[in-house]
C-alpha positions as CSV (number, residue, x, y, z in Angstrom):
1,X,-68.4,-34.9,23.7
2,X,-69.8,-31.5,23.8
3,X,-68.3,-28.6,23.2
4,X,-68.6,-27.4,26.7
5,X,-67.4,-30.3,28.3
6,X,-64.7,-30.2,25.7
7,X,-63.7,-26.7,27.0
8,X,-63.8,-28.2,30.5
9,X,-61.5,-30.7,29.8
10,X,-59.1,-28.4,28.2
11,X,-59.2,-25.6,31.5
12,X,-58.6,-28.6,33.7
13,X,-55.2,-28.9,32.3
14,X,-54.5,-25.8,31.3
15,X,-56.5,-23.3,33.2
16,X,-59.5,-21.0,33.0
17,X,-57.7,-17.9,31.8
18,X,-58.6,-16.3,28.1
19,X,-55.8,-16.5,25.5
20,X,-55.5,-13.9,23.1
21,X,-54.7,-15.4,20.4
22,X,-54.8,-18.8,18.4
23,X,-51.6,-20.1,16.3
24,X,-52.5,-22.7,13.5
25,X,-48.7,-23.8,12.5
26,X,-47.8,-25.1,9.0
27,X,-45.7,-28.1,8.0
28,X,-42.4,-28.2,9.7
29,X,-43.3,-25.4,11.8
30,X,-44.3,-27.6,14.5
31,X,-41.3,-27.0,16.9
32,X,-42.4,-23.4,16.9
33,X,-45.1,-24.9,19.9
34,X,-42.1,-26.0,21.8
35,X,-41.2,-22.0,22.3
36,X,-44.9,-21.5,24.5
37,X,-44.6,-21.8,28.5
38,X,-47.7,-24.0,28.9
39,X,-49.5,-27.4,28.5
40,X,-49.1,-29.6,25.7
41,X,-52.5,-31.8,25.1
42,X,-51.8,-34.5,22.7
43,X,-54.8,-33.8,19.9
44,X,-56.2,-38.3,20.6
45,X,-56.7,-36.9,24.0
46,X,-59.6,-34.4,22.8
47,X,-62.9,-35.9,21.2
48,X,-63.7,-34.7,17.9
49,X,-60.1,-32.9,17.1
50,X,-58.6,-33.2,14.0
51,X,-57.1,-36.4,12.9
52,X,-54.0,-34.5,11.7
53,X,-51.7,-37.5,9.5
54,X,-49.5,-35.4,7.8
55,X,-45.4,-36.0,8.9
56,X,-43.7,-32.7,9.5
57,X,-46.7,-31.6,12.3
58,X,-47.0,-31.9,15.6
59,X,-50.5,-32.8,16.6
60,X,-50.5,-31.0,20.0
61,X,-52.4,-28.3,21.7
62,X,-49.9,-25.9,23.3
63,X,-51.9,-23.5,25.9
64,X,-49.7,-20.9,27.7
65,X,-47.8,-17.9,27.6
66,X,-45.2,-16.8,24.7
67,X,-43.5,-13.0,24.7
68,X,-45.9,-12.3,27.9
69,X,-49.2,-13.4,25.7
70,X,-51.1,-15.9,26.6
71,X,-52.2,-18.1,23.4
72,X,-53.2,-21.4,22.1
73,X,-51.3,-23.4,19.6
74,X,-52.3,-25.5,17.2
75,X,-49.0,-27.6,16.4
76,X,-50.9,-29.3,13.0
77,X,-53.7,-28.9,10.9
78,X,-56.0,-31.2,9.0
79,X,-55.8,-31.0,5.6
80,X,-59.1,-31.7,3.6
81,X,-57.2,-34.2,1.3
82,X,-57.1,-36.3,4.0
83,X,-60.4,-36.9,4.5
84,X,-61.9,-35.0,1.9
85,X,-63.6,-32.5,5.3
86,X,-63.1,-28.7,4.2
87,X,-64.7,-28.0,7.8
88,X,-61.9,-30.6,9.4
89,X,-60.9,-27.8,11.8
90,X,-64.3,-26.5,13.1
91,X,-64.4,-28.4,16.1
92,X,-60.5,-27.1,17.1
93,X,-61.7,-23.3,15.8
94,X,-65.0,-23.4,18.3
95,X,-62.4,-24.7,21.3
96,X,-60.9,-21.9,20.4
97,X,-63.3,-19.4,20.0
98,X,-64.6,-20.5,23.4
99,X,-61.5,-20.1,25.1
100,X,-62.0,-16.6,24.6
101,X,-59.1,-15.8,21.5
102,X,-59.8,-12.6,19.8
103,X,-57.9,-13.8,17.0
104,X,-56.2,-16.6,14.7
105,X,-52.9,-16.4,13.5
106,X,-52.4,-19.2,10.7
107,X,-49.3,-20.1,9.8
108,X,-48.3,-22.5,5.9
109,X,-45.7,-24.2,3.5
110,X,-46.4,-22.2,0.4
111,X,-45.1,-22.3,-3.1
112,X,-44.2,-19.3,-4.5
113,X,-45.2,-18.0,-8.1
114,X,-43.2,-14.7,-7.6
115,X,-39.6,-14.3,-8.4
116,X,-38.9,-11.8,-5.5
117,X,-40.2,-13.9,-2.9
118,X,-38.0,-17.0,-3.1
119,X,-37.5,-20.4,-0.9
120,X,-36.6,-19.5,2.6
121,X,-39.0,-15.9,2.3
122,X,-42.2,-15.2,4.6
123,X,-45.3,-13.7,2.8
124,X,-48.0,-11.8,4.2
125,X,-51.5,-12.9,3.0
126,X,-53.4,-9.9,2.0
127,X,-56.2,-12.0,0.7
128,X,-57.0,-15.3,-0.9
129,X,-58.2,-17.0,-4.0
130,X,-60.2,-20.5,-3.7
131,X,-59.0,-22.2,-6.0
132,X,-60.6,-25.8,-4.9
133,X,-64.0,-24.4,-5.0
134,X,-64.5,-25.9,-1.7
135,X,-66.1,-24.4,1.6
136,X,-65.9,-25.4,5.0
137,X,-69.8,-23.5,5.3
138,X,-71.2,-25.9,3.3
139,X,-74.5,-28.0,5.0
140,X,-74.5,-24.9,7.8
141,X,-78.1,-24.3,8.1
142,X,-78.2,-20.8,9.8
143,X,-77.7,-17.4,8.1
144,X,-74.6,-17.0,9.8
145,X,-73.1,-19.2,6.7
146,X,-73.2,-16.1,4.2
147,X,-70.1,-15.0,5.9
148,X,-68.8,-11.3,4.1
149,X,-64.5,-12.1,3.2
150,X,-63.9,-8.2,2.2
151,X,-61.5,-8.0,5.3
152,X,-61.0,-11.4,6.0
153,X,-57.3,-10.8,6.9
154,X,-57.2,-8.2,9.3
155,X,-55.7,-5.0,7.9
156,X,-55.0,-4.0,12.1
157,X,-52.9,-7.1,12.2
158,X,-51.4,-7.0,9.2
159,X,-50.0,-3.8,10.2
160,X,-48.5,-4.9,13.3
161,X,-47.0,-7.7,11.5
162,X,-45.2,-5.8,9.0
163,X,-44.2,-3.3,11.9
164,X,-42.8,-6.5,13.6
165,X,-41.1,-8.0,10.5
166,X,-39.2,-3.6,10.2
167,X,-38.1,-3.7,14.0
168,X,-36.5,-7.6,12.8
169,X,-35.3,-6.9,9.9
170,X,-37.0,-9.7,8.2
171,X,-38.7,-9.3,4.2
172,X,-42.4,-9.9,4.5
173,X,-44.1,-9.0,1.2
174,X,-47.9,-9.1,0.9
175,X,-49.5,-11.2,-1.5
176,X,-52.6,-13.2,-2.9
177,X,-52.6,-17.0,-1.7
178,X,-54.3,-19.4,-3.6
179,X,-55.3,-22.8,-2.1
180,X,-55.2,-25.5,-4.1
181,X,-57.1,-28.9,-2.9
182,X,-54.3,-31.4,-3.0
183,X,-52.7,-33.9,-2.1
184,X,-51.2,-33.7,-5.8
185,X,-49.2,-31.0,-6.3
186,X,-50.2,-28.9,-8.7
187,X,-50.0,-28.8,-12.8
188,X,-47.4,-26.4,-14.5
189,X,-50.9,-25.3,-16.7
190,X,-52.9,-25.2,-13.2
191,X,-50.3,-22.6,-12.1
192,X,-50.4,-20.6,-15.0
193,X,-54.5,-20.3,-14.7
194,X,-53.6,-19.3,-11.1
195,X,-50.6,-16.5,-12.0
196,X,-53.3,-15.3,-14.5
197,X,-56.1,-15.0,-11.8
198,X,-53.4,-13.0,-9.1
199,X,-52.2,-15.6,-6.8
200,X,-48.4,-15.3,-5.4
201,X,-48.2,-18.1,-3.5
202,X,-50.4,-21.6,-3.7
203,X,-50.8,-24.0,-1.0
204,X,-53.0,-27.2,0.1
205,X,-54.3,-25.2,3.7
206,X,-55.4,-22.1,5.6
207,X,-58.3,-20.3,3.5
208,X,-60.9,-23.2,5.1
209,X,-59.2,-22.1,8.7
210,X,-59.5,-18.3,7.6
211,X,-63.4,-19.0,6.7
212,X,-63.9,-20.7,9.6
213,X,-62.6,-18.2,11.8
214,X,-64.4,-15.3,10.0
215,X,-67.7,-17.3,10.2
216,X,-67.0,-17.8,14.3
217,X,-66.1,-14.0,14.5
218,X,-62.5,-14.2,14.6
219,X,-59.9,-11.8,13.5
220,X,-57.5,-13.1,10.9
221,X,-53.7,-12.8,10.0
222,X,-51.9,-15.6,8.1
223,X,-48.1,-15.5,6.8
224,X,-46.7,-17.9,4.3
225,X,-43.1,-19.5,4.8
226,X,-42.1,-20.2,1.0
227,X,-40.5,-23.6,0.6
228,X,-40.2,-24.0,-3.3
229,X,-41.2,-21.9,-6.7
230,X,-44.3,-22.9,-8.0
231,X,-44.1,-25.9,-10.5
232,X,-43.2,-24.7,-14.0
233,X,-41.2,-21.5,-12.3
234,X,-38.3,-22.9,-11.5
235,X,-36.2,-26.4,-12.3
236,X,-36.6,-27.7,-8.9
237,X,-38.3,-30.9,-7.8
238,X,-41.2,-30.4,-5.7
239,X,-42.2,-33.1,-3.2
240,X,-43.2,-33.1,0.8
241,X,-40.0,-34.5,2.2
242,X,-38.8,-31.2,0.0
243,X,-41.3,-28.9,1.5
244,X,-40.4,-30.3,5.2
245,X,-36.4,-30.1,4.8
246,X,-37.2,-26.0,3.9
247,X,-39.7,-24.9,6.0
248,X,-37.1,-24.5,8.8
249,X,-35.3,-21.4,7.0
250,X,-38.5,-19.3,6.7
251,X,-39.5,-20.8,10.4
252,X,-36.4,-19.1,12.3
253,X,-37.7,-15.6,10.5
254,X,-41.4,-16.3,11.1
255,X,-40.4,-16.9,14.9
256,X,-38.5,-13.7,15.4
257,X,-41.7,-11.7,13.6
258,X,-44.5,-13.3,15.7
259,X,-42.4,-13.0,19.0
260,X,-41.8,-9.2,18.1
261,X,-45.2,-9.1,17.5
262,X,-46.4,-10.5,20.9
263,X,-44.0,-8.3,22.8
264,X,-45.1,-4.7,21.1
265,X,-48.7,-5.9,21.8
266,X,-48.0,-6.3,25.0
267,X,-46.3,-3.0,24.9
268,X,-49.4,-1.4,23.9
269,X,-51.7,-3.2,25.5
């Protein structure tokens, strides 16, 4: 199916209007869709969509209004460990981009290589290392693949977000995230390369999605719910079913922040 008559299909359901803004949510964020007044398109129902595997998502497009904004919700991601596809969510980042979003809000289950920012925390990516090596550009034939990542996470945005996180009352350091390929997690040596090189937080998603949206002209903003320290920082074990039983502490913070954020822009607006 084309892209157009992808976008077709989608309006038929859940109407022509623009959305602001797109919402990529992380593992066991996925009930965070279930807060949107909308449409919920299951993602087999749209040719070409992610495939989406992981437990702890919720393969769903949610398109409708939350705090007043209208938006489009991605309730899961696919990860390129599942199919080795670094451009896996191109097809869901042109929907949106066609929809008319001004900008992507991404949302993951990070591990945390900073003390101060603990399981249960939020952090605010102020920029990213690639750690895999990997691009989602690669095989792009045009121009438009030299994308420039000085300001790939808008600092506009950023702003409001830490405004939102003050008025809430909720931590939300900035820091480097570093993606890490997976589906391993990774080495106690492999984090100390990545401490070394700046990362604060390292994670198996997002910077392809960040790319991606830069590349399709998309303003960024991406926050980090903290599940477990790094391995080699702390004594606990690290596994999914780990990852998915604490996402939903740093998920009740990450929903008060973006609904704060959604009402003051509508203040503004």
């Amino acid at each position: 199916m084309s892209e157009n008559n992808l976008l077709q299909q989608v309006q038929a359901l859940a109407g022509s209007e623009p959305v602001r803004f797109g919402l990529i949510l992380g593992s066991g964020l996925g009930h965070l869709a279930g807060s949107v007044d909308g449409v919920a398109i299951p993602y087999g129902d749209l040719p070409g969509f992610p495939h989406a595997g992981v437990s702890g998502h919720n393969p769903n497009l949610v398109i409708g209004t939350l705090e007043g904004v209208r938006v489009a919700v991605f309730g899961a991601r696919e990860h390129y460990y599942e199919n080795g596809n670094p451009a896996a969510m191109r097809p869901a980042l042109e929907l949106l981009q066609a929809l008319g979003a001004e900008a992507l809000i991404a949302t993951n289950a990070a591990g945390s290589l900073r003390p101060d920012i603990p399981p249960g925390q939020l952090m605010l990516l102020g920029d990213h290392l690639n750690f895999s090596g990997l691009n989602p550009l690669i095989g792009e034939r045009t121009d438009r693949r030299f994308v420039p990542m000085g300001d790939a996470y808008d600092p506009v945005l950023r702003q409001a977000l830490q405004a939102a996180a003050v008025a809430e009352g909720v931590a939300l350091p900035e820091g480097v995230y570093t993606w890490y390929s997976g589906p391993s997690f990774e080495t106690p040596a492999e984090i100390r390369a990545i401490k070394i090189l700046g990362g604060d937080a390292v994670g198996m998603s997002t910077v392809p999605e960040v790319i991606l949206a830069r590349f399709l002209g998309l303003r960024v903003a991406a926050i980090s719910t903290i599940t477990n320290m790094a391995q080699g920082m702390s004594d606990e074990a690290i596994s999914h079913e780990h990852t998915k039983a604490m996402a939903p502490l740093g998920a009740a913070k990450l929903e008060l922040v973006l609904r704060r954020f959604l009402r003051d822009l509508q203040q503004t607006s």
